[in-house]
C-alpha positions as CSV (number, residue, x, y, z in Angstrom):
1,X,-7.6,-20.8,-12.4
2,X,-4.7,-23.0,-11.6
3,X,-1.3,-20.9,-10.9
4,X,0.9,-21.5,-13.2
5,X,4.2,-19.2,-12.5
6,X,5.8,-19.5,-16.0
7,X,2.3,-18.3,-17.7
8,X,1.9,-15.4,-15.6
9,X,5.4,-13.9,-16.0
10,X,3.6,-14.2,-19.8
11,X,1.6,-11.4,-18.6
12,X,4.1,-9.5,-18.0
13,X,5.9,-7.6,-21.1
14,X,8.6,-5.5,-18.8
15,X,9.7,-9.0,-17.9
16,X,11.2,-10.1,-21.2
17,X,13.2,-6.9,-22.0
18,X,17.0,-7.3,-21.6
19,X,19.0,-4.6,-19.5
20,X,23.1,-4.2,-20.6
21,X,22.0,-7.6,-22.3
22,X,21.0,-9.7,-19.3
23,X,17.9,-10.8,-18.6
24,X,16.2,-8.4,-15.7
25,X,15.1,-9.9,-12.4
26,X,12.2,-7.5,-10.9
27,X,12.4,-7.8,-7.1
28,X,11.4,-4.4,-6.2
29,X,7.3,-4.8,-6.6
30,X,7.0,-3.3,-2.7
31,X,7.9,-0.1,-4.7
32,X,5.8,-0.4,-7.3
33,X,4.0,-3.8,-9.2
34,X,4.6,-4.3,-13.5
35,X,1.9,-4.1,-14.9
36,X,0.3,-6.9,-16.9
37,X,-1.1,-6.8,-20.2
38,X,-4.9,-6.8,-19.4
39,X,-4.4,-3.2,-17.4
40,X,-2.2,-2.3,-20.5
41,X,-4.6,-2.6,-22.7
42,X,-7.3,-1.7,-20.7
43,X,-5.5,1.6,-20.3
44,X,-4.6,2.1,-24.2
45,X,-8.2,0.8,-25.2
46,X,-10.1,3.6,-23.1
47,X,-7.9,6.3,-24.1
48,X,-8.3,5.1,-27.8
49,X,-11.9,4.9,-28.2
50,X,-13.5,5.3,-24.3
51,X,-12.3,8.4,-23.5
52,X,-15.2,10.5,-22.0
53,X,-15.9,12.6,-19.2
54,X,-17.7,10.7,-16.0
55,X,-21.5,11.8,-14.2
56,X,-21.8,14.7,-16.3
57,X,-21.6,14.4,-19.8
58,X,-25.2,14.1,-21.9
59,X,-23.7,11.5,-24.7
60,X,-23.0,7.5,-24.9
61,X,-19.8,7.8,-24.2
62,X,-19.5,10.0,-21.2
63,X,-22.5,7.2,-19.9
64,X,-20.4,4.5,-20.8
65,X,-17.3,6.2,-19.2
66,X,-19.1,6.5,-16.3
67,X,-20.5,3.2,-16.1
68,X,-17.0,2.0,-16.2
69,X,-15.8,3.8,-13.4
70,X,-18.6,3.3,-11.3
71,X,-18.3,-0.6,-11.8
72,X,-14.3,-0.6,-10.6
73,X,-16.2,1.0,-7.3
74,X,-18.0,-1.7,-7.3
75,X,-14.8,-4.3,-8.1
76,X,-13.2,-2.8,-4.9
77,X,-16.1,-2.7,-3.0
78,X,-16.4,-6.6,-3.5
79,X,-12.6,-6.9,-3.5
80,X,-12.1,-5.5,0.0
81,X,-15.7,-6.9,1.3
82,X,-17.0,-3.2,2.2
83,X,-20.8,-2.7,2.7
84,X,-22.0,-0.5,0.0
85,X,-19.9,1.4,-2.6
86,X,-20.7,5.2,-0.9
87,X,-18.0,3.8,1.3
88,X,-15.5,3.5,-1.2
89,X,-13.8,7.0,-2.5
90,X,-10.8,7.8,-5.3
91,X,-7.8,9.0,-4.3
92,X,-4.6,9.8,-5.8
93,X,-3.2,6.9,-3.6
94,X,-2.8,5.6,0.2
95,X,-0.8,9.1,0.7
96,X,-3.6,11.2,-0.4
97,X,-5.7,9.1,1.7
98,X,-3.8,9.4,5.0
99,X,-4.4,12.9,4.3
100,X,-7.7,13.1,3.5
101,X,-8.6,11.2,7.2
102,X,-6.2,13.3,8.7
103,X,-7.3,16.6,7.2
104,X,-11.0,15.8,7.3
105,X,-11.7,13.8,10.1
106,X,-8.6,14.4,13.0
107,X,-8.8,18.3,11.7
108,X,-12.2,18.4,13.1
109,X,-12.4,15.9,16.4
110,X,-8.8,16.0,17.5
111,X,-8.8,18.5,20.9
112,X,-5.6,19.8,23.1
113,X,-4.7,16.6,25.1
114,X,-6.0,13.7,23.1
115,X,-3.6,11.4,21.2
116,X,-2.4,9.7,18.3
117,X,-1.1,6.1,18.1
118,X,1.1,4.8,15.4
119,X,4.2,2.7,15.5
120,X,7.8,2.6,15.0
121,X,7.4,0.8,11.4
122,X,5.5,3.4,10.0
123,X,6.0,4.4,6.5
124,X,6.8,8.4,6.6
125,X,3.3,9.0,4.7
126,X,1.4,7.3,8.0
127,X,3.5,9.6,10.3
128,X,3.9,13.3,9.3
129,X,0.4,13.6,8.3
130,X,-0.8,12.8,12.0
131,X,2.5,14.9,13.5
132,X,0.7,17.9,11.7
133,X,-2.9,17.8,13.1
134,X,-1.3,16.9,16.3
135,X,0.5,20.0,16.6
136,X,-2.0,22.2,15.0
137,X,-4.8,20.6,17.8
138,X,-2.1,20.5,20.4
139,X,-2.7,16.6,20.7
140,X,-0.1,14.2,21.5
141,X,1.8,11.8,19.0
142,X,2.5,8.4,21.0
143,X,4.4,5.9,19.2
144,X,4.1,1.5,19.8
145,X,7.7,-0.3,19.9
146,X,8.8,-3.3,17.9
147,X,10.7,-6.2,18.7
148,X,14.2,-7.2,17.4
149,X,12.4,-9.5,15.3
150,X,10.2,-6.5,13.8
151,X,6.7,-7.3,14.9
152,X,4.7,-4.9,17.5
153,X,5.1,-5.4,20.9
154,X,1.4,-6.3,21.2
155,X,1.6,-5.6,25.7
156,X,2.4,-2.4,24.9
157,X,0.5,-0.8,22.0
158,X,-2.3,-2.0,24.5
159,X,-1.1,-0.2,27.3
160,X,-0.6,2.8,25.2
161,X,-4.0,3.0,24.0
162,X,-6.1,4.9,26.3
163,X,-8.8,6.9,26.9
164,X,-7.3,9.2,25.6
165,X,-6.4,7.8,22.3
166,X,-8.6,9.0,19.6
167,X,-7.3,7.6,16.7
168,X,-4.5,4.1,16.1
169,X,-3.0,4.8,12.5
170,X,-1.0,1.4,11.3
171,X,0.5,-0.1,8.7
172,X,-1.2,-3.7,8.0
173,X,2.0,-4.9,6.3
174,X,5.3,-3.4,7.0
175,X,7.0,-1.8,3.5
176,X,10.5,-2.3,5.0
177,X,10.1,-5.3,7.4
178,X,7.0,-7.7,5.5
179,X,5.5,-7.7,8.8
180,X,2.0,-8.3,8.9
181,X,0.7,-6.8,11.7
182,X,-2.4,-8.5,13.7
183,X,-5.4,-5.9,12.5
184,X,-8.5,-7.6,14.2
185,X,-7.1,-7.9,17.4
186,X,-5.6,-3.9,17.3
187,X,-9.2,-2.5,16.3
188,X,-10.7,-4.9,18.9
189,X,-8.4,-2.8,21.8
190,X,-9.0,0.5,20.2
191,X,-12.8,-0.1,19.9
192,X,-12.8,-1.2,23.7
193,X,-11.2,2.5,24.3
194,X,-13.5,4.6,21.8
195,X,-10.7,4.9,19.5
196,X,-11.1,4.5,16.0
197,X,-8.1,2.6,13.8
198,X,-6.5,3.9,10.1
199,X,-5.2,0.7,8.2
200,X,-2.5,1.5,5.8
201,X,-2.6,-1.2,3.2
202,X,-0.6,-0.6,0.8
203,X,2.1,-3.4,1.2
204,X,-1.0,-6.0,2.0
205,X,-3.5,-6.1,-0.7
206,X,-1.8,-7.9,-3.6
207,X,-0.5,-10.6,-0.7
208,X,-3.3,-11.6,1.1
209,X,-6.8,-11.0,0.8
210,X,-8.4,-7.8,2.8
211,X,-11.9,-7.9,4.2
212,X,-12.8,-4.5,5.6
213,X,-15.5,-6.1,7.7
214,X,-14.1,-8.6,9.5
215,X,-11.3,-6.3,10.6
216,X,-13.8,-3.8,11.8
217,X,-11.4,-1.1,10.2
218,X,-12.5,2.0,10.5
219,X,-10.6,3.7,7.6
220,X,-8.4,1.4,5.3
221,X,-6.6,2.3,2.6
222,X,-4.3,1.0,-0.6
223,X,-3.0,2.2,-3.8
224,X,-3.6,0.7,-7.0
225,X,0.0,1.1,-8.5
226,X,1.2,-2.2,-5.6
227,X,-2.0,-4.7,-7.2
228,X,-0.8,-3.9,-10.9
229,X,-2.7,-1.0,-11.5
230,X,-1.7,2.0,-12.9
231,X,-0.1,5.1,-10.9
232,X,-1.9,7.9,-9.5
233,X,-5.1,6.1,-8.3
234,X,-5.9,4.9,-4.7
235,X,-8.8,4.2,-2.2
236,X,-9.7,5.2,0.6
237,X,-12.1,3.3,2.5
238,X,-14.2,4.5,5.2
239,X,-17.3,3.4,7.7
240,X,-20.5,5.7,5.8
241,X,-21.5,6.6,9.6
242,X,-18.1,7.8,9.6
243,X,-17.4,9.8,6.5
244,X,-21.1,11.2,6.6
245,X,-20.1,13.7,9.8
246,X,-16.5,14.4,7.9
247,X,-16.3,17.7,5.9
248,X,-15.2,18.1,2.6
249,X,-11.2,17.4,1.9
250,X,-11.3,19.4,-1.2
251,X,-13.9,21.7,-3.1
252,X,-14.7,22.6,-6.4
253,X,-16.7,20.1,-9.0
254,X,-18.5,16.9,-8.6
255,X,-18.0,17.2,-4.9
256,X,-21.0,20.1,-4.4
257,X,-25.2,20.0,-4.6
258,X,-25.9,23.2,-5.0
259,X,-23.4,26.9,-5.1
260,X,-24.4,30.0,-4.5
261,X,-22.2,33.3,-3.7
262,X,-23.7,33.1,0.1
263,X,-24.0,29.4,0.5
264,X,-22.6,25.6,-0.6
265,X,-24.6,22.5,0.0
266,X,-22.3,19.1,-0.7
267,X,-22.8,15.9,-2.5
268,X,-23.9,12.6,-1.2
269,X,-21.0,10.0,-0.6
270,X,-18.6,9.3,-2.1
271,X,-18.6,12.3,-4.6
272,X,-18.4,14.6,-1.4
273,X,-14.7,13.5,-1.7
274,X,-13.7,13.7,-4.9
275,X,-13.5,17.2,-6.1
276,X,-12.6,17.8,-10.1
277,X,-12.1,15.4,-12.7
278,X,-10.9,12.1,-11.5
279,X,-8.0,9.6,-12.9
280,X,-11.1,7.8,-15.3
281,X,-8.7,5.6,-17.0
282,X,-6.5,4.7,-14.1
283,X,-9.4,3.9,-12.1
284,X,-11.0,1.7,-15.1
285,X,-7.3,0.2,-15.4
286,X,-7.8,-0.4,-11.6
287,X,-10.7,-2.5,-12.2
288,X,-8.7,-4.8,-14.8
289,X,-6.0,-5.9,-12.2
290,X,-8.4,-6.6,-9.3
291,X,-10.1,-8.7,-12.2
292,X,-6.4,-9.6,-13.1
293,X,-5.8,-10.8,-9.3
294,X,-8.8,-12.2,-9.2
295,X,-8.1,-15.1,-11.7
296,X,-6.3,-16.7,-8.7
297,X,-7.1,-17.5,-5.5
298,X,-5.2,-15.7,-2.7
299,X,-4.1,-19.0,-1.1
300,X,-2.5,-19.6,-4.4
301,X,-0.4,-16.9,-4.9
302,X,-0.2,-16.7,-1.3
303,X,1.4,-20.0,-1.2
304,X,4.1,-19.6,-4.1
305,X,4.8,-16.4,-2.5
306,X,5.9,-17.9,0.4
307,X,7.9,-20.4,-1.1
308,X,9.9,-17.7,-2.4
309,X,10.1,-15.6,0.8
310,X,11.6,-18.9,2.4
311,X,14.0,-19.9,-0.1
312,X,15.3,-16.0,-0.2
313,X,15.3,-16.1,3.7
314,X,17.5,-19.0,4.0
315,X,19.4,-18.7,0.9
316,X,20.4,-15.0,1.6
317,X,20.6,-15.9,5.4
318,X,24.3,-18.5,4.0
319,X,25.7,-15.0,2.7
320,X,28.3,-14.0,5.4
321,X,28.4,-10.8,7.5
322,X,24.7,-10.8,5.8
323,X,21.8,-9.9,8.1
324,X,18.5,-9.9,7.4
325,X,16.1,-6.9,9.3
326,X,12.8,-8.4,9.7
327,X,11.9,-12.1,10.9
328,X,8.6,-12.1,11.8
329,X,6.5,-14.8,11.9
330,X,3.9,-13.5,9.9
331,X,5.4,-12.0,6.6
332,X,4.7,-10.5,2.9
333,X,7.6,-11.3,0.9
334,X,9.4,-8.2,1.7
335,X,13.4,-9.0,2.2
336,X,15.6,-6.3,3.5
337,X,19.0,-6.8,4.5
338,X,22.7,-5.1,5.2
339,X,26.4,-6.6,5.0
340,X,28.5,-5.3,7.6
341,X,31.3,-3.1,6.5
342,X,29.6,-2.9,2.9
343,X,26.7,0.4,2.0
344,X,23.5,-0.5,1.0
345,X,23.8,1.8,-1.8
346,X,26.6,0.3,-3.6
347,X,25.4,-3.4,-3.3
348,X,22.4,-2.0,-5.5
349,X,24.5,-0.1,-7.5
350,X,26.2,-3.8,-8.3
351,X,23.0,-5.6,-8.4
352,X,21.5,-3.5,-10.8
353,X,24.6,-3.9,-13.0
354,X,23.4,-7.8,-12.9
355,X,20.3,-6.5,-14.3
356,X,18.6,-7.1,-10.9
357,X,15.9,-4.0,-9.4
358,X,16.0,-4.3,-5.8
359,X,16.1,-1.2,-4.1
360,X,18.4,0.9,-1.6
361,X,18.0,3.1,1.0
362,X,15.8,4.4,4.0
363,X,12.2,3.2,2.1
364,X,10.5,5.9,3.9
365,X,11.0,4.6,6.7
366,X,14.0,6.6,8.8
367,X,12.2,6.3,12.7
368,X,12.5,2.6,12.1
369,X,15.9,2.4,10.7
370,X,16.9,4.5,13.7
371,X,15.1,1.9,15.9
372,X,17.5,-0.9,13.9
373,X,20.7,1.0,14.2
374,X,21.5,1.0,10.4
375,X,21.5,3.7,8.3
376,X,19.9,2.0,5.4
377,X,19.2,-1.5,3.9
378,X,18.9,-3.1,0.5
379,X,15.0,-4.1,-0.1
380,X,14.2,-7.3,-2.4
381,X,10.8,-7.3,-2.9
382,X,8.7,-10.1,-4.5
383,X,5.7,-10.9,-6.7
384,X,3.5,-13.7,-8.4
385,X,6.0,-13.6,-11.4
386,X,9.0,-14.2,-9.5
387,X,11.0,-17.7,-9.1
388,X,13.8,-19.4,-7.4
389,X,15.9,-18.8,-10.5
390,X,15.2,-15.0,-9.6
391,X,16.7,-15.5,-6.1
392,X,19.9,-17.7,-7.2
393,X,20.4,-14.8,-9.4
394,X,19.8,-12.2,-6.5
395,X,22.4,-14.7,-4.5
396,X,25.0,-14.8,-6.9
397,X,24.9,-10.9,-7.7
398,X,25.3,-10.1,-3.9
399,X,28.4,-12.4,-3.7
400,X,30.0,-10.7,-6.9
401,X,29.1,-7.3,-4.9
402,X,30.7,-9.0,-1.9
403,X,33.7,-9.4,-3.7
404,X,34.1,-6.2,-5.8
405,X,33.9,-3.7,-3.1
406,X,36.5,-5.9,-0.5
């Protein structure tokens, strides 16, 4: 399917609503993605005539909810180029899955001595997680530098992974910088060391497209609220020789073969991870926007999403006592930025008073902000849907603030 910019914002109903009568400009999608209307109506179709239980129920309808659910395993299996589907479990979303890897697996093979690598542009849900099993093993938390220009100091991570390195946890796209980080080449140096890599990638999935095997990943994971999908679904993926050794993250139903008051025996994968009743009809929904997504091809959107990061770059970059955090070479079309002698937090205040949803503050990410020197930036973050009149607007808005708080 050709891209066609003006059709897709089409799919978007959130788009067309006014906000103290102006026309809203979404740039904060690195928060969260709108939703289109096939997921809306995926969503409001299943809870009006789907709704079942899944891989239990005895009727049509919990089989057909079930089939449904099991397919979207499939759409993300294909999506992400993964194996087999065992490797591919629901989560609540990339958080839960940081902890899940971190509860099951470091909980269980991290020892007193061994260490942890992430790196200064970790999102705080890819640091505290492995800063608790570290102290609770008694294992060491190392973290890789950045440039000035936001992109790993590649001499370094490699120096810093070492024997004893167990486990490299990294973001593959930067939420606050766009960064994309080089993956291959950071499992390749762990790999040579015995370590094993995490991939956050929640910031890359609706950019560029993932393949799990290629990157020799060992865990990656994503959440389906950043691809258009609804909240409070997520996947983790994992390598099945992997997650076979891992115990249980949580207990109770689905995730057990047999119960008795002396003994449990647990489910094959991927059910061994996902105890209780899932999200059915966010992880159906999911399905719909990686069917959404996959109407284009990646080096479509890909391309108009760089056109947009470039014009934004350069038109922002004209603003004066504007600087922009974040000029890697290799970007998503994150743009964060700070005017000297203005806060972040009343520029957004302004902006959104121009109907404009950017947003304002630390973006999870206060190690890195202290690595900047700034206390906080203002974050415009953009999608398929968004177009060059969407940044003159941004422009314009930033200048008003400019001159309003002078």
């Amino acid at each position: 399917m050709s891209f066609d910019v003006n059709k897709v914002r089409a799919d978007f109903p959130q788009l067309t609503q006014k906000i103290r009568g102006k026309q809203l400009v979404y740039l904060d999608s690195a928060a969260t993605a709108l939703k289109p209307w096939p997921v809306i109506e995926r969503i409001g179709h299943f809870n009006s005539y789907e709704v079942a239980n899944v891989h239990r129920g005895a009727h049509y309808l919990a089989d057909q909810a079930t089939n449904y659910f099991e397919q979207t395993r499939e759409k993300v299996r294909k999506f992400i180029n993964a194996k087999e589907t065992a490797e591919i479990i629901f989560t609540k979303g990339t958080t839960e899955s940081v902890n899940l890897v971190a509860t099951s697996w470091a909980r269980t093979n991290l020892r007193a001595g061994d260490e942890v690598l992430i790196t200064e542009m970790e999102h705080h849900a890819n640091i505290v997680p492995w800063q608790l099993v570290c102290e609770e093993a008694g294992a060491f938390l190392k973290v890789a530098p950045i440039s000035d220009l936001g992109e790993l100091k590649m001499d370094e991570l490699e120096k810093l992974i070492t024997e004893k390195t167990r486990i490299v946890a990294v973001t593959h796209a930067s939420n606050h910088l766009g960064t994309i980080n080089p993956i291959q080449k950071i499992t390749e140096l762990a790999h040579k060391q015995g370590a094993l890599v995490f991939v956050d990638g929640a910031q890359m999935v609706a950019y560029r497209a993932v393949d799990v095997q290629a990157l020799n990943a060992d865990f990656y994971a994503f959440s389906g609220h950043k691809i258009f999908g609804p909240f409070g679904i997520g996947i983790l993926y994992g390598k099945r020789e992997l997650l076979e050794k891992m115990p249980p993250y949580q207990s109770g139903g689905s995730m057990i073969s047999s119960v008795t008051f002396k003994l449990s025996t647990f489910n094959e994968l991927p059910f061994k991870f996902e105890a209780g009743t899932p999200n059915i009809e966010a992880a159906i929904a999911l399905g719909a926007a990686l069917d959404y997504v996959g109407r284009f091809g990646f080096s479509e959107l890909e391309k108009h999403e760089s056109e947009i990061l470039s014009y934004a770059t350069e038109s922002l970059s004209e603003i004066g006592q504007l600087t922009i955090l974040g000029l890697a070479a290799n970007k998503v079309p994150i743009v964060s930025f700070v005017i000297k002698g203005f806060h972040h937090s009343d520029i957004a205040q302004i902006l959104d008073q121009e109907a404009i949803a950017v947003r304002a503050g630390h973006h999870c990410t206060q190690p890195l902000l202290r690595r900047l020197l700034v206390p906080g930036t203002v974050r415009a973050s953009f999608s398929i849907f968004n177009t060059r009149a969407d940044v003159d607007r941004l422009v314009t808005a930033v200048k008003k603030a400019k001159e309003l708080l002078l």
